[in-house]
py3Dmol code that shows the C-alpha trace and the ligand (Angstrom):
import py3Dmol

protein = """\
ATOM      1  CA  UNK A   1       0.000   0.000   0.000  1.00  0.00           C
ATOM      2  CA  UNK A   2       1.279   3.368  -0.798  1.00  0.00           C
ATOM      3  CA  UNK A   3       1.155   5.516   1.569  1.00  0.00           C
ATOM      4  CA  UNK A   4      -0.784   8.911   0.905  1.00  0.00           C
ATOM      5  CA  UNK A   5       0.445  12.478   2.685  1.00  0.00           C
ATOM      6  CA  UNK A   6      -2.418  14.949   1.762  1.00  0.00           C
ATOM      7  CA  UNK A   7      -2.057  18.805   2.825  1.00  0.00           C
ATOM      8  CA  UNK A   8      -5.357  20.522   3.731  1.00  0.00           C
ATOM      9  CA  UNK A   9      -5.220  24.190   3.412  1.00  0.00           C
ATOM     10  CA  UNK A  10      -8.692  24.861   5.102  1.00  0.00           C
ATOM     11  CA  UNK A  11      -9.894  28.550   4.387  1.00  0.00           C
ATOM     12  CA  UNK A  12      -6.405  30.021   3.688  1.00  0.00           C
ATOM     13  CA  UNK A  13      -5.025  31.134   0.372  1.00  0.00           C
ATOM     14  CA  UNK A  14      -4.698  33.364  -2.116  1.00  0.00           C
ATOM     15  CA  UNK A  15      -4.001  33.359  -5.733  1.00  0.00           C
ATOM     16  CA  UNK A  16      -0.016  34.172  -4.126  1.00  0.00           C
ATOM     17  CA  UNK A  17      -0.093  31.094  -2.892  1.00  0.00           C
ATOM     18  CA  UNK A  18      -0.016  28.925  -5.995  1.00  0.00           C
ATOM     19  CA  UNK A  19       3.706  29.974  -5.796  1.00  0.00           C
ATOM     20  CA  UNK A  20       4.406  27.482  -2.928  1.00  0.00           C
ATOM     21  CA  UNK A  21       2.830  24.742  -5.391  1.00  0.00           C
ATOM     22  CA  UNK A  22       5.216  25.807  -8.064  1.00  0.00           C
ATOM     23  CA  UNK A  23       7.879  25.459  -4.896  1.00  0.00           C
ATOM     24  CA  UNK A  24       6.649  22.199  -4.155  1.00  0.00           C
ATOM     25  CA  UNK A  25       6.437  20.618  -7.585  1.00  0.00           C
ATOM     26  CA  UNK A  26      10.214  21.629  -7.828  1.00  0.00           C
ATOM     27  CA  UNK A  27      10.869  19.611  -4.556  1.00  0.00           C
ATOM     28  CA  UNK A  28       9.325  16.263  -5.682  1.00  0.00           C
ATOM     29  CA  UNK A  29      10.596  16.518  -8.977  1.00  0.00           C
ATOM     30  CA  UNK A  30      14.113  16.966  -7.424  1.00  0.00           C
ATOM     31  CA  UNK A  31      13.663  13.710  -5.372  1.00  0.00           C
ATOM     32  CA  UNK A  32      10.804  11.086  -6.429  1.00  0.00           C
ATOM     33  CA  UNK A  33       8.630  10.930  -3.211  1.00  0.00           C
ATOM     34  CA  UNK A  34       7.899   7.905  -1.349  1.00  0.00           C
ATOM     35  CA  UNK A  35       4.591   8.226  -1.066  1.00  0.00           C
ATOM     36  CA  UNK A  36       2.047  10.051  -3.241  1.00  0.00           C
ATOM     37  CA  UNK A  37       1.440  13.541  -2.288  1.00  0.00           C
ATOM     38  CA  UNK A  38      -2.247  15.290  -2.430  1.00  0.00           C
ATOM     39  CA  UNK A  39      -2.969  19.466  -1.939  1.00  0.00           C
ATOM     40  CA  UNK A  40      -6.332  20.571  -1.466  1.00  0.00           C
ATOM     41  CA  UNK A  41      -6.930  24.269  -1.336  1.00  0.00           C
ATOM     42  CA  UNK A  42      -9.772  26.433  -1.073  1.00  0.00           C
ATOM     43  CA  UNK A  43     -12.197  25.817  -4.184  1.00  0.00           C
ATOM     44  CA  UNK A  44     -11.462  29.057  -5.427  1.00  0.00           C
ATOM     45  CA  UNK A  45      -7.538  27.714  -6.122  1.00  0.00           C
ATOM     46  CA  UNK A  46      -8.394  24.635  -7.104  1.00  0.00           C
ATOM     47  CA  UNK A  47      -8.634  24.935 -11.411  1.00  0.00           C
ATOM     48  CA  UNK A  48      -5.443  27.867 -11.306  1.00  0.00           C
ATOM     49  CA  UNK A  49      -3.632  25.136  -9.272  1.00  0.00           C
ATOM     50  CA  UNK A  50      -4.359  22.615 -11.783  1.00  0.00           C
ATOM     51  CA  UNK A  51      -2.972  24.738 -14.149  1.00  0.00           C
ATOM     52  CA  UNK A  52      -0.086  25.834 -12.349  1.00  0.00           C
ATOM     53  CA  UNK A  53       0.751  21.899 -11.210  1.00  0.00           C
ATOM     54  CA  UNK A  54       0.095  19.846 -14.763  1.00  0.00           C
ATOM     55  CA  UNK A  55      -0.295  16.501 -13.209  1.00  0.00           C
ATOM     56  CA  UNK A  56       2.508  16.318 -10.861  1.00  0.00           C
ATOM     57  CA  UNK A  57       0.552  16.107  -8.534  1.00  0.00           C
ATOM     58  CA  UNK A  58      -3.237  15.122  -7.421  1.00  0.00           C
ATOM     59  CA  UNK A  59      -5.448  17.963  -6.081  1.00  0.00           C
ATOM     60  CA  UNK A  60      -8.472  17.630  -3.553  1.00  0.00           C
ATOM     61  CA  UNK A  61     -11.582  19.931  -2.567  1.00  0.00           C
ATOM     62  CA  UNK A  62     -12.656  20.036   1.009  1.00  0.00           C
ATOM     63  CA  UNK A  63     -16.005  19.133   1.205  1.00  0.00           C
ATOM     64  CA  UNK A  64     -18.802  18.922  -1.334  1.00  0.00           C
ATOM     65  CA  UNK A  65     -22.653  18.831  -1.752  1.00  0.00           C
ATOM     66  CA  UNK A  66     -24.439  15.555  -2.249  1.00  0.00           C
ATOM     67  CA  UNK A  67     -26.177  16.688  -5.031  1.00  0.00           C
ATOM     68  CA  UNK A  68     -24.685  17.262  -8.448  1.00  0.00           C
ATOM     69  CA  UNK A  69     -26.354  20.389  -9.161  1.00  0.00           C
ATOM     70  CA  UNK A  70     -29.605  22.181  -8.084  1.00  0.00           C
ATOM     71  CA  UNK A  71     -30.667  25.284  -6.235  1.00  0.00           C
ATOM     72  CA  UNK A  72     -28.401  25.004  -2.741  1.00  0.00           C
ATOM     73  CA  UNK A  73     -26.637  28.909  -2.940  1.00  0.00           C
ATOM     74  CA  UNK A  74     -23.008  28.686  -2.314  1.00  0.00           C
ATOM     75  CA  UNK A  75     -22.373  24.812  -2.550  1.00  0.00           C
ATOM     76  CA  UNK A  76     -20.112  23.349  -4.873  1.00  0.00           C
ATOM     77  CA  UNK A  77     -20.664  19.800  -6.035  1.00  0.00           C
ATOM     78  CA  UNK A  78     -18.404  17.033  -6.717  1.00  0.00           C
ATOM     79  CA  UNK A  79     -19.108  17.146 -10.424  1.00  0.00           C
ATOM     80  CA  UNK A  80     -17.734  20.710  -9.973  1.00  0.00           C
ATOM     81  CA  UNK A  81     -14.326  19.822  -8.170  1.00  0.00           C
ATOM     82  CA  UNK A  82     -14.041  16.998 -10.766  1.00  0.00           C
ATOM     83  CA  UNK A  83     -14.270  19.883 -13.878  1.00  0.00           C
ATOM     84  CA  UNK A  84     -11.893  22.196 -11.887  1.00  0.00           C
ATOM     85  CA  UNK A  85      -9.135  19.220 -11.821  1.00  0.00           C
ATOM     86  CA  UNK A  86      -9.549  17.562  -8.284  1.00  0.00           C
ATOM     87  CA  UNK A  87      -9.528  13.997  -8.116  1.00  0.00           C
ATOM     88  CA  UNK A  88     -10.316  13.548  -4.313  1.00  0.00           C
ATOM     89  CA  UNK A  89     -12.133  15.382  -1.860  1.00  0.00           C
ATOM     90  CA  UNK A  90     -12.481  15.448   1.696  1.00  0.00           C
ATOM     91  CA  UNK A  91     -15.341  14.901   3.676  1.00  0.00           C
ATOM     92  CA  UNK A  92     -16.829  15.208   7.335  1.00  0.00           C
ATOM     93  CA  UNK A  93     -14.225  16.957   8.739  1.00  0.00           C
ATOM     94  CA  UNK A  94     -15.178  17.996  12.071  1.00  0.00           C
ATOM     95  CA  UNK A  95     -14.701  21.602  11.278  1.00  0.00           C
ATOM     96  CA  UNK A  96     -17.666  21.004   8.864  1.00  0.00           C
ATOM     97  CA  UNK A  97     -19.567  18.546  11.492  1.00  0.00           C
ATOM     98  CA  UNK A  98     -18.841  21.036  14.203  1.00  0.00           C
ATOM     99  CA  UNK A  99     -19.872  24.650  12.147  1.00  0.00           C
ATOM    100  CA  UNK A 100     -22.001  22.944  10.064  1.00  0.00           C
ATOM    101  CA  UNK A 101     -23.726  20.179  11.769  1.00  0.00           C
ATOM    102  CA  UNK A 102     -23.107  17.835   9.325  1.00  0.00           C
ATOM    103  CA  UNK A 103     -23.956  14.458  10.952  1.00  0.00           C
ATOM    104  CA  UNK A 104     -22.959  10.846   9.590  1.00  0.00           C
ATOM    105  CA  UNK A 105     -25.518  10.260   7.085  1.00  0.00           C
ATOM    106  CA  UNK A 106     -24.412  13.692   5.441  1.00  0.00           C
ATOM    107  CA  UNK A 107     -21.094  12.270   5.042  1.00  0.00           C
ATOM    108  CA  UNK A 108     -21.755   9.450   3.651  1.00  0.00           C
ATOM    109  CA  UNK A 109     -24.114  10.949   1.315  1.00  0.00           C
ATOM    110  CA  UNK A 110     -20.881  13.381   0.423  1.00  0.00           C
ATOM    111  CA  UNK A 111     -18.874  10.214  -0.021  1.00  0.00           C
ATOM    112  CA  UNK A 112     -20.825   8.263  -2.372  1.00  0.00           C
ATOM    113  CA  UNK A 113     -21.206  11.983  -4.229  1.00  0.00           C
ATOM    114  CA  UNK A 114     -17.298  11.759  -4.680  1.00  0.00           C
ATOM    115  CA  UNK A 115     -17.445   8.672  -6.251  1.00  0.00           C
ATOM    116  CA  UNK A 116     -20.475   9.688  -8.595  1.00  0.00           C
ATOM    117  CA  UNK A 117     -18.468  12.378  -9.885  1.00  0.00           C
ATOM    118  CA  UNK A 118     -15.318  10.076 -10.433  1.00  0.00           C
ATOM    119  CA  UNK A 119     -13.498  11.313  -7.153  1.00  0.00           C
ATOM    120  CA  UNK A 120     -11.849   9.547  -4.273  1.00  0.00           C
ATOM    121  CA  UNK A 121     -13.352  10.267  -0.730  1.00  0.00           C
ATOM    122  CA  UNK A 122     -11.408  11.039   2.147  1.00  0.00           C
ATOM    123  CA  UNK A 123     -13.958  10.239   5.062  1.00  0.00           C
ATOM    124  CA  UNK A 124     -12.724  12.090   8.176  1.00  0.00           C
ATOM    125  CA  UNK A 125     -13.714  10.728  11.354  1.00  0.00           C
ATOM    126  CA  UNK A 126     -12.496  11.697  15.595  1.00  0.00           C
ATOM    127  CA  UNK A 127     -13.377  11.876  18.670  1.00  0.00           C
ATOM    128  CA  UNK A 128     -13.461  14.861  20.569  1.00  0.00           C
ATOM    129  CA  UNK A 129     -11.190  15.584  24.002  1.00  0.00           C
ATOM    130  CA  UNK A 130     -14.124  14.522  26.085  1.00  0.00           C
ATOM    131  CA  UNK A 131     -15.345  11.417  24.569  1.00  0.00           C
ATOM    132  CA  UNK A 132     -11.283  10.467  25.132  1.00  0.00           C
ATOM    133  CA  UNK A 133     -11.427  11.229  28.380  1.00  0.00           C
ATOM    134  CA  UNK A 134     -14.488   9.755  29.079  1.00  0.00           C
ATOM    135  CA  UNK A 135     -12.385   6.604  27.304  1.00  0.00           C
ATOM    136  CA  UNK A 136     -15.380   6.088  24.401  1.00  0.00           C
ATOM    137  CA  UNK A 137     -12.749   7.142  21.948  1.00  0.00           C
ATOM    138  CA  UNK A 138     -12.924   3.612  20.550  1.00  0.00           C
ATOM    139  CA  UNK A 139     -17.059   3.491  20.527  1.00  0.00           C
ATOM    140  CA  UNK A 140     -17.023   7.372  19.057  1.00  0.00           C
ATOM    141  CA  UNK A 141     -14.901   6.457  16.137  1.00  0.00           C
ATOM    142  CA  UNK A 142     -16.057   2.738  15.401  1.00  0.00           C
ATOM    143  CA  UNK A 143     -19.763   4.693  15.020  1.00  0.00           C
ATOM    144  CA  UNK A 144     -18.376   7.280  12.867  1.00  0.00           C
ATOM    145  CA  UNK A 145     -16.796   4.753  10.605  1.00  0.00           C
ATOM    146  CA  UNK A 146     -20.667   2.716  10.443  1.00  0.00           C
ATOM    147  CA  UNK A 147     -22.565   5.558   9.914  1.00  0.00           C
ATOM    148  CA  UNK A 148     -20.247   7.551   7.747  1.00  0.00           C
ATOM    149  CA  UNK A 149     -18.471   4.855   5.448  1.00  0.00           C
ATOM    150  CA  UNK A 150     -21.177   3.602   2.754  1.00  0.00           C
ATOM    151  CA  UNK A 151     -20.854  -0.068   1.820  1.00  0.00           C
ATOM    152  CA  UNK A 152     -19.166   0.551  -1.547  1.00  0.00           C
ATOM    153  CA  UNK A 153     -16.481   1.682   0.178  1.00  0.00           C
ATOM    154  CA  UNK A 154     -13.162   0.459  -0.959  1.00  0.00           C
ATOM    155  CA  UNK A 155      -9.540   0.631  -0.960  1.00  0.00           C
ATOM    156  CA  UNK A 156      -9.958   2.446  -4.473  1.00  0.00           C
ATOM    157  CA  UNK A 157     -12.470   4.765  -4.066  1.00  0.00           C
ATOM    158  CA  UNK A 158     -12.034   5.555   0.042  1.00  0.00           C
ATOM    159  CA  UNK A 159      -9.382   6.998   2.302  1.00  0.00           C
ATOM    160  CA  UNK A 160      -9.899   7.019   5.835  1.00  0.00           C
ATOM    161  CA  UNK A 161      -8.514  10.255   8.017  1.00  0.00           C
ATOM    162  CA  UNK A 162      -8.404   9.680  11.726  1.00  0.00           C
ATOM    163  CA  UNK A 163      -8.384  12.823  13.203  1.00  0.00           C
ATOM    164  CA  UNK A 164      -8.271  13.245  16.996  1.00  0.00           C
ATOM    165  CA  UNK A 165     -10.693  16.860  17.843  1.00  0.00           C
ATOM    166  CA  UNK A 166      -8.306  18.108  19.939  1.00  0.00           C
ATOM    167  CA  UNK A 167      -5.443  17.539  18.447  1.00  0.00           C
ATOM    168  CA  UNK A 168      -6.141  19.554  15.852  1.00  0.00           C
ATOM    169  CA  UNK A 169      -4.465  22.975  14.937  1.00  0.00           C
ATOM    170  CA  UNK A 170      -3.496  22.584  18.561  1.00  0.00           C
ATOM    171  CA  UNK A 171      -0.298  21.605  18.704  1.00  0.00           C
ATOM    172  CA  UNK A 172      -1.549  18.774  20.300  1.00  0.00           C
ATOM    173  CA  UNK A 173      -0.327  15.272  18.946  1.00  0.00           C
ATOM    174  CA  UNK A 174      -1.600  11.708  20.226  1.00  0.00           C
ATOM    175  CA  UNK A 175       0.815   9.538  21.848  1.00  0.00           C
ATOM    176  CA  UNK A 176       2.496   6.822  19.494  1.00  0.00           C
ATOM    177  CA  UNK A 177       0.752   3.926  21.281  1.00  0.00           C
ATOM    178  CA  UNK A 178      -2.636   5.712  20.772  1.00  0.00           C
ATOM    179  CA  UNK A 179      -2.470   6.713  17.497  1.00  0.00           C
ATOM    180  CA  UNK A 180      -1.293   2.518  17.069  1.00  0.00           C
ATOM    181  CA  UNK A 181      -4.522   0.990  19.297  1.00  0.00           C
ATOM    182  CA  UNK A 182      -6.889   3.336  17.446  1.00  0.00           C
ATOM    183  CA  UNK A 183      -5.228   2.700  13.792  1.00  0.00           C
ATOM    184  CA  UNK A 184      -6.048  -1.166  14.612  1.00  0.00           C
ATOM    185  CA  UNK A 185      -8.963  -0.476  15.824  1.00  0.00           C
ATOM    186  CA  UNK A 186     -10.354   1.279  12.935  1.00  0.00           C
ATOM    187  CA  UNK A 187      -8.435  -1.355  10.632  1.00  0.00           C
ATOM    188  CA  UNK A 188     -10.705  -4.151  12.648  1.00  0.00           C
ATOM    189  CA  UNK A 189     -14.034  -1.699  12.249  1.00  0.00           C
ATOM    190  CA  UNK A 190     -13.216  -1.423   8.666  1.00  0.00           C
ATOM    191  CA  UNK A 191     -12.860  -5.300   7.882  1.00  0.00           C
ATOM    192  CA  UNK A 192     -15.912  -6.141   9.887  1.00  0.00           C
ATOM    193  CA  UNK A 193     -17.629  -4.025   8.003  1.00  0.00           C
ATOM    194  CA  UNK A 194     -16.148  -3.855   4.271  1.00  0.00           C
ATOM    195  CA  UNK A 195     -14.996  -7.245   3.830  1.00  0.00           C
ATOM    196  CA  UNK A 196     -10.987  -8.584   3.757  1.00  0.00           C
ATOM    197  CA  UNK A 197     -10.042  -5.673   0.720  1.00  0.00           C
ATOM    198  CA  UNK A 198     -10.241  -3.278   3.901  1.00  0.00           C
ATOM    199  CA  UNK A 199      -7.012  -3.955   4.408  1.00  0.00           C
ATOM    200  CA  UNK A 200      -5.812  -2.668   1.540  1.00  0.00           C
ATOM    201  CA  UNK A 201      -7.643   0.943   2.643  1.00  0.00           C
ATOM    202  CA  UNK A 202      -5.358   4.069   3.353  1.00  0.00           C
ATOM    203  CA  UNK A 203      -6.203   5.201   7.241  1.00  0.00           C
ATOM    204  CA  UNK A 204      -4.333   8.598   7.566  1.00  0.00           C
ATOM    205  CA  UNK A 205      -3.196  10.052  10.713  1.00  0.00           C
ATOM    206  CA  UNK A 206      -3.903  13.785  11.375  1.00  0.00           C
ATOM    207  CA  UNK A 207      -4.295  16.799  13.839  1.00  0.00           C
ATOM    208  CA  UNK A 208      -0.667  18.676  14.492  1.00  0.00           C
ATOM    209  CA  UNK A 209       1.190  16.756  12.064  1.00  0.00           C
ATOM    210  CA  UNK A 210       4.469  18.672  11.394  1.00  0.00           C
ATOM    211  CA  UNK A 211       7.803  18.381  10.324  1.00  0.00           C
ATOM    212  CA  UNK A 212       9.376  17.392  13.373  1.00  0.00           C
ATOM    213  CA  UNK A 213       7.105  14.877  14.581  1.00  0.00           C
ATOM    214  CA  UNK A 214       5.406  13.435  10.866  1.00  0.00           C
ATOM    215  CA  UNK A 215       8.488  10.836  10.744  1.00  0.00           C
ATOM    216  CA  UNK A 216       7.441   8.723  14.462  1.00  0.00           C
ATOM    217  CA  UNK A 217       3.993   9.108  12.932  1.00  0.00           C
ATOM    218  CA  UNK A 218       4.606   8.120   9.769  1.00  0.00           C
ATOM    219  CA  UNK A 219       6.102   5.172  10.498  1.00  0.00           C
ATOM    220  CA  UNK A 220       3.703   3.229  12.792  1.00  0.00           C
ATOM    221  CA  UNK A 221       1.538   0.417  11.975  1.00  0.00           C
ATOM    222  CA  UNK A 222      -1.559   0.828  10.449  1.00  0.00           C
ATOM    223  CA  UNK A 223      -0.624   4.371   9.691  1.00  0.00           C
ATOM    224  CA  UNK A 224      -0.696   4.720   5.933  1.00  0.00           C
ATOM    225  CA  UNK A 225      -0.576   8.807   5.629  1.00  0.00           C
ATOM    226  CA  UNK A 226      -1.452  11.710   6.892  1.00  0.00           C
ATOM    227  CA  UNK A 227      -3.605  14.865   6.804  1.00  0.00           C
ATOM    228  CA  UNK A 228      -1.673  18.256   7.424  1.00  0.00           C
ATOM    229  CA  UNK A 229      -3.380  21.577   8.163  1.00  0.00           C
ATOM    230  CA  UNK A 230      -1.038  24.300   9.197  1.00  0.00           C
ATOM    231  CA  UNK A 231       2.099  22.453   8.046  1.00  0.00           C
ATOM    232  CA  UNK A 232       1.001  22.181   4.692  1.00  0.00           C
ATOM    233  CA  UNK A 233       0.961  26.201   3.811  1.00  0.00           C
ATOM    234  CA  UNK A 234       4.465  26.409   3.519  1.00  0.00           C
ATOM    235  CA  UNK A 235       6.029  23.997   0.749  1.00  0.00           C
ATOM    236  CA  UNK A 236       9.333  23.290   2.561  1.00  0.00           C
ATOM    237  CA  UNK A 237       7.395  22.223   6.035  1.00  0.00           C
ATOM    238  CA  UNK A 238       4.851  20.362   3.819  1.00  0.00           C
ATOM    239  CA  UNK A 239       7.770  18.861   1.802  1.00  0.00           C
ATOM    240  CA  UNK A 240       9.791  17.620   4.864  1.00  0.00           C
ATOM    241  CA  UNK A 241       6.437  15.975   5.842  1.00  0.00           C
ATOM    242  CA  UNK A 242       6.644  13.838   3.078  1.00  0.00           C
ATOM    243  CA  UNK A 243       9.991  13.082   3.402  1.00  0.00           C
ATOM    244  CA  UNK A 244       9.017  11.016   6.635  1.00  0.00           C
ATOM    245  CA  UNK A 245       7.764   8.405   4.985  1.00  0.00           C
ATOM    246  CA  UNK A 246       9.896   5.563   5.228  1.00  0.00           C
ATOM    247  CA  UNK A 247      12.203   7.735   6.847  1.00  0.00           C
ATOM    248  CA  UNK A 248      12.221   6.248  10.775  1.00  0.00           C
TER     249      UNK A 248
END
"""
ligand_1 = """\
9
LIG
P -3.681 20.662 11.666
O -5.051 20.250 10.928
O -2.581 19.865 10.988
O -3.553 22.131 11.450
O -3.825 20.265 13.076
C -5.273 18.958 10.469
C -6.631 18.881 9.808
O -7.590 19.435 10.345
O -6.798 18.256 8.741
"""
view = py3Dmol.view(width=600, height=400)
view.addModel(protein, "pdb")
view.setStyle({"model": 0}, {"cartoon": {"style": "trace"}})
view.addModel(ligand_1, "xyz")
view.setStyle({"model": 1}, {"stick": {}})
view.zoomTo()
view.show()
């Protein structure tokens, strides 16, 4: 399995920005990265970015409507991400569960969109600091993964992004161990339900990943990626991501 290091700019960038692209496709066309490498910024970047990248790289959106067109102001559709050069998007990420109440059966509606429209879904799924200190961590995430996985899930056309709450943009990173019992955790979830070719399905890591730590991460079983906010703005931090895989 290859694994997949996918930056998520969230609500930051500018057209300026598609200089740290440029930056970036320098770096992995210096050195062959290995693992493959995903960007998703703001919709508004994502066809210039196409342009700007040709193919070195894939690019992602970071969320989508369920529906491929209609009257729902402001919402972009997967067709729409597909025609602007994305080939995966993210979905139910808890900033959009949290500020936009998106519940499980949204999700999975917004996965099996992705795949409609030819894209790869990147289901996000995490518990929050107190279901982890009230120890259902395990119970939190197993019922994200059942109500927000549909059953055509597979290795092809699904990613799974494990994304402790609180660890996010905090600075905040799971221990090793944890981020280990809740990668086989989800591993066993996902078999259960999918079938044996669940273990062929990418379960990235994210929430504070940065240079200095992504290595340890990288590296330990079951993790097969990860998803970088903040670190992925700047191409040399997103870049020396990358370079931890395989690199412990
Ligand atoms: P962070 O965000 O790396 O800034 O913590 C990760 C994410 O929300 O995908």
């Amino acid at each position: 399995m290859r694994s997949l290091v996918a930056g998520n700019w969230k609500m930051n960038g500018l057209s300026a920005s598609l200089a740290e692209l440029d930056k970036l496709k320098g770096m992995l066309a210096a050195k062959a990265p290995s693992c493959e490498v995903l960007v998703c910024p703001p919709f508004t970047l994502i066809a210039q970015a196409a342009t700007a990248v040709k193919g070195a790289f894939p690019l992602g959106g970071q969320d989508c409507h369920a529906k491929a067109s209609g009257a729902f102001t402001g919402d972009i559709s997967a067709e729409m991400l597909k025609d602007a050069g994305a080939s995966y998007v993210i979905v139910g990420h808890s900033e959009r569960r949290q500020y936009h109440a998106e519940s499980n059966r949204d999700v999975a509606a917004k996965a099996e969109a992705a795949w409609r429209a030819g894209l790869t879904a990147i289901i996000c799924i995490g518990e929050t600091e107190g279901q982890r200190s009230a120890g259902d961590h395990n119970q939190t995430c197993s019922d994200q993964i059942d109500g927000s996985v549909p059953m055509a899930a597979t290795a092809a056309n699904t990613v799974i992004a494990y994304e402790p709450v609180w660890a996010i943009g905090t600075g905040k990173t799971a221990t090793a161990d944890d981020i280990k019992a809740m990668h086989a955790h989800l591993r066993a979830c996902l078999v259960r339900r999918l079938g044996e070719g669940a273990r062929q399905m990418r379960i990235l890591y994210g929430g504070s990943v940065k240079a200095d730590n992504a290595a340890q991460i990288l590296n330990l079983a079951e993790v097969n990626g990860a998803l970088v906010g903040g670190a992925s703005l700047k191409a040399e931090e997103f870049h020396r991501i990358v370079q931890g895989v395989n690199a412990a």
